[in-house]
C-alpha positions as CSV (number, residue, x, y, z in Angstrom):
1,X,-14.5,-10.1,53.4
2,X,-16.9,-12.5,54.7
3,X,-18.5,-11.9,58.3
4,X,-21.2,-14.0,60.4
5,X,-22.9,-17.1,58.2
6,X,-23.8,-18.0,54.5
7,X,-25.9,-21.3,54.4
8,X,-25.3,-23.5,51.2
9,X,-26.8,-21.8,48.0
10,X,-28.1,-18.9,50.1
11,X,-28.1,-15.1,48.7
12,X,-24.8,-13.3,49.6
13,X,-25.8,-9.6,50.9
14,X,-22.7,-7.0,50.1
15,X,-22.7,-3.9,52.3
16,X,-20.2,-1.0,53.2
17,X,-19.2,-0.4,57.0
18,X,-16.6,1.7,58.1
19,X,-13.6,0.0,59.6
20,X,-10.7,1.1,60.9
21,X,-7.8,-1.0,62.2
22,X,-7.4,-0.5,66.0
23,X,-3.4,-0.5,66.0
24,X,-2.6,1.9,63.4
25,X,-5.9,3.4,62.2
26,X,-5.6,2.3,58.7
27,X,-9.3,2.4,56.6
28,X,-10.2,-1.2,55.8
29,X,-10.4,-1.3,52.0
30,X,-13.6,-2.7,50.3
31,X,-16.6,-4.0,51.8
32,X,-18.5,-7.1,53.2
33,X,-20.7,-9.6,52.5
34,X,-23.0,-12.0,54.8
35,X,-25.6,-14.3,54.0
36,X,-29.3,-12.8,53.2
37,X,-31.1,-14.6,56.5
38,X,-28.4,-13.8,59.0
39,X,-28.0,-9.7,58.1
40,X,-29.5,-7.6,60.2
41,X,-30.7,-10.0,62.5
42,X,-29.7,-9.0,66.7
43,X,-26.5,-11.8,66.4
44,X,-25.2,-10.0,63.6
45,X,-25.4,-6.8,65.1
46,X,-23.4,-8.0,68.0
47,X,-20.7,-9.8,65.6
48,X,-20.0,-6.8,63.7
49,X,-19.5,-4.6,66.5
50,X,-17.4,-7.4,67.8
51,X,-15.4,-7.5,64.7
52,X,-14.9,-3.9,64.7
53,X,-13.5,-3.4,68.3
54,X,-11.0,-6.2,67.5
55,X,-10.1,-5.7,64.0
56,X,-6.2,-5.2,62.9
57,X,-4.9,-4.8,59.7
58,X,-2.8,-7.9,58.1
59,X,0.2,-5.6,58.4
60,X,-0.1,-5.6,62.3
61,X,-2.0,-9.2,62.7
62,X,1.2,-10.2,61.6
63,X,3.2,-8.2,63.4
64,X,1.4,-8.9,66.5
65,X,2.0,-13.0,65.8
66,X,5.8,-12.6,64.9
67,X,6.3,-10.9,68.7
């Protein structure tokens, strides 16, 4: 899964975080990848703690859309 920015032909920087869906606790299976200027900057930081307080599963995304 792809998180924050990748700039045209820029380096692609895979990485392992934990995430858990916030619904039904499910482990998120394989990792992530963002581009080589925009990891570990201060924005990114923010984003992925963003991502992580919000993330859901696709089982309960679309669960949440059909109700």
């Amino acid at each position: 899964m792809i998180i924050g920015r990748v700039l045209e032909n820029e380096k692609k920087v895979k990485f392992e975080e934990e995430i858990t869906c916030n619904n039904c606790g499910k482990k998120v299976p394989g990792g992530l990848q963002t581009g080589a200027s925009y990891y570990q900057t201060q924005e990114f930081q923010k984003e992925l703690e963003n991502f992580k307080r919000n993330y859901l599963c696709g089982i309960c995304r679309d669960k949440k859309r059909r109700d």
